[in-house]
C-alpha positions as a LaTeX table, in Angstrom:
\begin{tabular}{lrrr}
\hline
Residue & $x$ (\AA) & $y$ (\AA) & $z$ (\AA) \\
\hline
Unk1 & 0.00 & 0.00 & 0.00 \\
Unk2 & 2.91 & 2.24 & 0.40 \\
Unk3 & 2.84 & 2.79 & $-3.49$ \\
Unk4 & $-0.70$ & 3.95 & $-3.59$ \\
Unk5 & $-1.48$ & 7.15 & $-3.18$ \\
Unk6 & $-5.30$ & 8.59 & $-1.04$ \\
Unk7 & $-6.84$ & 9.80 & $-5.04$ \\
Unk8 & $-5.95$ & 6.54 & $-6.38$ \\
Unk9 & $-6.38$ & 3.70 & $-3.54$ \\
Unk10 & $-10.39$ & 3.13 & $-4.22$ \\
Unk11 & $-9.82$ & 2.29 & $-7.90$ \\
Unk12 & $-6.74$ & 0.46 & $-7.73$ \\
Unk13 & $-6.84$ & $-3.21$ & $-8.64$ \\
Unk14 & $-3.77$ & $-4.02$ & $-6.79$ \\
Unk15 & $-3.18$ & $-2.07$ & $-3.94$ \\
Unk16 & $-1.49$ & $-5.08$ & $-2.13$ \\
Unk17 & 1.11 & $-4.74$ & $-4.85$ \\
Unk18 & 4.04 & $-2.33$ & $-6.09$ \\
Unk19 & 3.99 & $-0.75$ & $-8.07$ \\
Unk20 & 0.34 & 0.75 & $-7.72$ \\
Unk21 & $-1.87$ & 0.22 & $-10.90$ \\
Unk22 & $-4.79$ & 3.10 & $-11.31$ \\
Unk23 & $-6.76$ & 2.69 & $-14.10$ \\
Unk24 & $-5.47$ & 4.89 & $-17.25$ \\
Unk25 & $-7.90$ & 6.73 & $-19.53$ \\
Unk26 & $-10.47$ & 5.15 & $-21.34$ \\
Unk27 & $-9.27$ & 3.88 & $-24.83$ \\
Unk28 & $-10.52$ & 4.13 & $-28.09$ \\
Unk29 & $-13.76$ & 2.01 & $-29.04$ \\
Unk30 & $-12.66$ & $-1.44$ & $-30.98$ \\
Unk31 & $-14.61$ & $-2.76$ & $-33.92$ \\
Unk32 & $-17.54$ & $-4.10$ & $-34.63$ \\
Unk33 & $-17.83$ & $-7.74$ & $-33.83$ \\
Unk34 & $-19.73$ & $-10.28$ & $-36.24$ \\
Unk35 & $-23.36$ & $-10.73$ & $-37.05$ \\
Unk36 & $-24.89$ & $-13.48$ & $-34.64$ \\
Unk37 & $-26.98$ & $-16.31$ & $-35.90$ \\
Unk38 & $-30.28$ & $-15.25$ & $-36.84$ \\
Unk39 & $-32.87$ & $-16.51$ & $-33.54$ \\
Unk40 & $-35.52$ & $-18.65$ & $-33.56$ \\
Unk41 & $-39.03$ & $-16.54$ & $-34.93$ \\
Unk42 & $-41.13$ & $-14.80$ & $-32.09$ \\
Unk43 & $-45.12$ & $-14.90$ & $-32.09$ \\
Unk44 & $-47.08$ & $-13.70$ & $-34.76$ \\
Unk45 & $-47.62$ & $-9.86$ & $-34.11$ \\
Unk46 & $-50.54$ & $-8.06$ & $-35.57$ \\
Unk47 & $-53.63$ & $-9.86$ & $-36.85$ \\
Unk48 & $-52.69$ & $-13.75$ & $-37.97$ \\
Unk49 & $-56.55$ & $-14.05$ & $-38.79$ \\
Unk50 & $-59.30$ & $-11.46$ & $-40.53$ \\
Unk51 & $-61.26$ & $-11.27$ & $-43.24$ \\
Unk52 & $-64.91$ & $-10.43$ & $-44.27$ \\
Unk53 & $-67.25$ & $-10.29$ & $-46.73$ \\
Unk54 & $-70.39$ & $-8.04$ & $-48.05$ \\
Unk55 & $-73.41$ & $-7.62$ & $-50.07$ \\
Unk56 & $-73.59$ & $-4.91$ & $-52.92$ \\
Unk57 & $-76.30$ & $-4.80$ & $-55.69$ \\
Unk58 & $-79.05$ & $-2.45$ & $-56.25$ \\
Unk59 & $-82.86$ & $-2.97$ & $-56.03$ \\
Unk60 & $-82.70$ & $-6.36$ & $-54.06$ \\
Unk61 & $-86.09$ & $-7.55$ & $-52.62$ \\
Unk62 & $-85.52$ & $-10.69$ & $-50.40$ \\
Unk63 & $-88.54$ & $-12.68$ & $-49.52$ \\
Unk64 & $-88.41$ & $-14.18$ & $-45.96$ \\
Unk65 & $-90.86$ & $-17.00$ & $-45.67$ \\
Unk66 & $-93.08$ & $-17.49$ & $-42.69$ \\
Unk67 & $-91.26$ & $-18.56$ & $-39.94$ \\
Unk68 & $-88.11$ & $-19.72$ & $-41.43$ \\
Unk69 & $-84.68$ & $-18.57$ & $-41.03$ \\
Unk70 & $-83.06$ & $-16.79$ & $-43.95$ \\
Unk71 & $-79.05$ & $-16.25$ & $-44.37$ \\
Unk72 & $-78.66$ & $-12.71$ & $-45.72$ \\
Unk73 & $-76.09$ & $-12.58$ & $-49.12$ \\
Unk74 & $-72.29$ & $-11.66$ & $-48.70$ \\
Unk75 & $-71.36$ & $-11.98$ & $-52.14$ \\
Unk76 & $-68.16$ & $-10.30$ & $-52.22$ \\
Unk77 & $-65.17$ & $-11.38$ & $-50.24$ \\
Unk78 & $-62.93$ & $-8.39$ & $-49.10$ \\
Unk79 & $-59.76$ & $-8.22$ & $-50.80$ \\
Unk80 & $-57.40$ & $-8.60$ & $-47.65$ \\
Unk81 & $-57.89$ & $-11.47$ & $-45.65$ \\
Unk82 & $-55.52$ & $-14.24$ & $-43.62$ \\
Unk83 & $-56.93$ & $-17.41$ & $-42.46$ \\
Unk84 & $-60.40$ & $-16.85$ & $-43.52$ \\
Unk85 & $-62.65$ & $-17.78$ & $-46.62$ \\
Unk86 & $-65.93$ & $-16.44$ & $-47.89$ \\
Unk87 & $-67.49$ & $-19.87$ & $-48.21$ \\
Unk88 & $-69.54$ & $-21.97$ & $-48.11$ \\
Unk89 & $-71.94$ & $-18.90$ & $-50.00$ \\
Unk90 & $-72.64$ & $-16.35$ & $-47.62$ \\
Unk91 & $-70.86$ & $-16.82$ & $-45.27$ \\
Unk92 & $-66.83$ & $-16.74$ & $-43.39$ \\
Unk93 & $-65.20$ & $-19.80$ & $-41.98$ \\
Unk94 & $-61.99$ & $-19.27$ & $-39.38$ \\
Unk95 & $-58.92$ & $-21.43$ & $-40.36$ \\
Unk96 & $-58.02$ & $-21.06$ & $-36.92$ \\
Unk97 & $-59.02$ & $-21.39$ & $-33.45$ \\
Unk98 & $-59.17$ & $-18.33$ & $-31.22$ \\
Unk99 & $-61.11$ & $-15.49$ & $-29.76$ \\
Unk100 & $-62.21$ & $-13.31$ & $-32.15$ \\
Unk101 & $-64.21$ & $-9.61$ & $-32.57$ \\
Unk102 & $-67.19$ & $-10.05$ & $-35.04$ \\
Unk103 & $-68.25$ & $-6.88$ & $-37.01$ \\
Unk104 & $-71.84$ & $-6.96$ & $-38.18$ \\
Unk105 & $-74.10$ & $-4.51$ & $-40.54$ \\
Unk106 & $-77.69$ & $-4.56$ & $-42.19$ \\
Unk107 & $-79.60$ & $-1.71$ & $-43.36$ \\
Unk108 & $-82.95$ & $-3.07$ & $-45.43$ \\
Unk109 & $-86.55$ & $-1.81$ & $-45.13$ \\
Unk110 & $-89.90$ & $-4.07$ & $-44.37$ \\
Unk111 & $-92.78$ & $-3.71$ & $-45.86$ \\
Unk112 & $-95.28$ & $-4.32$ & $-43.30$ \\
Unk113 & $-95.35$ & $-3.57$ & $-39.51$ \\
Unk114 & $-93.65$ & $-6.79$ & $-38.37$ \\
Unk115 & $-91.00$ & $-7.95$ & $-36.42$ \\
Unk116 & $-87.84$ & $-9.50$ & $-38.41$ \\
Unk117 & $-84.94$ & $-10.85$ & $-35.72$ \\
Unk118 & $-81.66$ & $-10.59$ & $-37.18$ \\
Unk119 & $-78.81$ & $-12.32$ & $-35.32$ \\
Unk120 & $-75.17$ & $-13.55$ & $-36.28$ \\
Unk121 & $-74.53$ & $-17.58$ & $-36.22$ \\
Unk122 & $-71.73$ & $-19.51$ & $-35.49$ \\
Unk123 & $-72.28$ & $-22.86$ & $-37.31$ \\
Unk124 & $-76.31$ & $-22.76$ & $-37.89$ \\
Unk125 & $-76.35$ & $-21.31$ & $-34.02$ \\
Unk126 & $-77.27$ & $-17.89$ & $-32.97$ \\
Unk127 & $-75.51$ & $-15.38$ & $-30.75$ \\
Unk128 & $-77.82$ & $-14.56$ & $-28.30$ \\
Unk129 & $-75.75$ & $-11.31$ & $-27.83$ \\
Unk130 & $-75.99$ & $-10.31$ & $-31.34$ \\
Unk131 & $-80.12$ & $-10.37$ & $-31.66$ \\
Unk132 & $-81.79$ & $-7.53$ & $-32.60$ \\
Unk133 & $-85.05$ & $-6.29$ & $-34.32$ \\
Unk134 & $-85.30$ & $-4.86$ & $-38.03$ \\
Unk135 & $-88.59$ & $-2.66$ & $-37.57$ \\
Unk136 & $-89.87$ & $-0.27$ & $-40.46$ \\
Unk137 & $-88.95$ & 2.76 & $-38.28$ \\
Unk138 & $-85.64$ & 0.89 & $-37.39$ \\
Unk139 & $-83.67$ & $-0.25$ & $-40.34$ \\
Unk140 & $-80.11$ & $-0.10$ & $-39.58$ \\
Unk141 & $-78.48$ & $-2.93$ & $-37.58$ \\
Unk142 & $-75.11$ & $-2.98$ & $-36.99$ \\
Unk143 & $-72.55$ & $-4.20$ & $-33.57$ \\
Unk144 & $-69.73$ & $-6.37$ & $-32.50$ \\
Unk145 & $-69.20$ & $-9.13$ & $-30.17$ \\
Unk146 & $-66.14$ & $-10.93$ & $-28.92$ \\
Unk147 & $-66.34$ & $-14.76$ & $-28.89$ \\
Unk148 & $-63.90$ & $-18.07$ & $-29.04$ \\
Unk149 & $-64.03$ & $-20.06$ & $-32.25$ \\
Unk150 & $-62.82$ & $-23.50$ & $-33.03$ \\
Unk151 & $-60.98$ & $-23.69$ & $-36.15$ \\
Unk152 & $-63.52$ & $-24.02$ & $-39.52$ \\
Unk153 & $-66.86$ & $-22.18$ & $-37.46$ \\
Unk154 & $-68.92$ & $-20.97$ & $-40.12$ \\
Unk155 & $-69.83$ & $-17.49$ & $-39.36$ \\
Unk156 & $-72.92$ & $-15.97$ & $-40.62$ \\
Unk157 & $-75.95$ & $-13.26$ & $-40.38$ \\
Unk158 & $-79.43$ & $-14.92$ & $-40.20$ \\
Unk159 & $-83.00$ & $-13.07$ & $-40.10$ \\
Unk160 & $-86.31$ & $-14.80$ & $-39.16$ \\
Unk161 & $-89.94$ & $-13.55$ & $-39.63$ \\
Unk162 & $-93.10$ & $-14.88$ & $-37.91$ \\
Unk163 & $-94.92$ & $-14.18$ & $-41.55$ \\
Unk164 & $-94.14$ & $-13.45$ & $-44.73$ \\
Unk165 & $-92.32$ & $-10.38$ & $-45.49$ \\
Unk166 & $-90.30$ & $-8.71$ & $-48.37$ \\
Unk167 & $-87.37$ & $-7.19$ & $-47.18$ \\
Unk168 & $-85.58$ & $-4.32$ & $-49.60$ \\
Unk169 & $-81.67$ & $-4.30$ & $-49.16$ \\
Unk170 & $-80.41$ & $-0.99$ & $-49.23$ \\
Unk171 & $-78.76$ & $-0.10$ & $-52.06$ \\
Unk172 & $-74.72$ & $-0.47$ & $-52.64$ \\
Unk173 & $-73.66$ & $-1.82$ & $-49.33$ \\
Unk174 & $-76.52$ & $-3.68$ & $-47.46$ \\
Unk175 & $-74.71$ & $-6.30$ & $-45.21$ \\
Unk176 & $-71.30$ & $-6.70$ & $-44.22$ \\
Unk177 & $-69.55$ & $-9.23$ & $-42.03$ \\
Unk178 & $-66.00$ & $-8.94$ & $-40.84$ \\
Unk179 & $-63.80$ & $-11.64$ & $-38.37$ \\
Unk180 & $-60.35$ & $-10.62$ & $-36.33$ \\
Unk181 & $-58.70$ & $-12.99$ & $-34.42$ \\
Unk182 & $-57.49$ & $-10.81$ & $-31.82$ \\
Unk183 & $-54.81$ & $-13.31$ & $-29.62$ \\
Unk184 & $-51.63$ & $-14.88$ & $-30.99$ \\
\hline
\end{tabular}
């Protein structure tokens, strides 16, 4: 220790020693080192499921028999899409399992005063969270609802009259149906 002096004692490696060794300045940075190997692939980030579909035409009358339930058209996929298909007709099926948000719109009008229910199904089966009533005063319908789906659930939008009713699409866009998977 005789060697070291007060400034220099805390930093010295070898104070033990003689001569005393202080660090020196800090030297100049050294070069770049090689690429690694490239690591295994992380989860999916973003959407690894979505697509949808929609009905567009002009001057469509649908006729909804007495009680009996009626799919309503999606005739055009949407162009983007990942894991989902716009069949069978009129409707989406998931390609994979997971919980997913489900977008829904109708706008038609009725023709009489009745009550048409319009609901979304998951393989021929209604959401009970998704009913609602198309009334002549009330023709727009539209909502979303989070559920789980197995891989290859049919997704669909369903209306059902107690009596025979024509039901006039609104023009352009009338019904649309979109799916995101929204876990990895």
């Amino acid at each position: 220790m005789s060697n070291c002096n007060n400034n220099c004692q805390k930093y010295c490696c070898r104070c033990n020693q003689s001569p005393c060794c202080c660090p020196g300045p800090k030297g100049a940075r050294g070069p770049i080192g090689p690429v690694g190997p490239r690591g295994d692939t992380g989860p999916a980030n973003g959407l690894n499921a979505y697509g949808g579909a929609f009905y567009s035409n002009v001057d469509t009358i649908l006729h909804l028999p007495d009680h009996n339930d009626k799919p309503l058209p999606l005739n055009s996929a949407m162009t983007a899409a990942l894991n989902v298909v716009n069949s069978p007709v009129d409707s989406l099926t998931v390609k994979v399992a997971g919980d997913y948000e489900i977008y829904y719109y109708f706008s038609a009008t009725i023709d009489v005063t009745a009550f048409v229910n319009f609901s979304v199904t998951v393989n021929g089966s209604p959401l009970s969270s998704t009913f609602q009533v198309l009334l002549p005063e009330k023709n727009l319908i539209t909502g979303t609802v989070i559920v789980s789906l197995n891989a290859n659930d049919v997704i669909s939008t369903n209306i059902f009259g107690f009596t025979f009713i024509n039901i006039k699409l609104s023009p352009y866009v009338s019904t649309i149906l979109t799916v995101k998977k929204l876990n990895a």
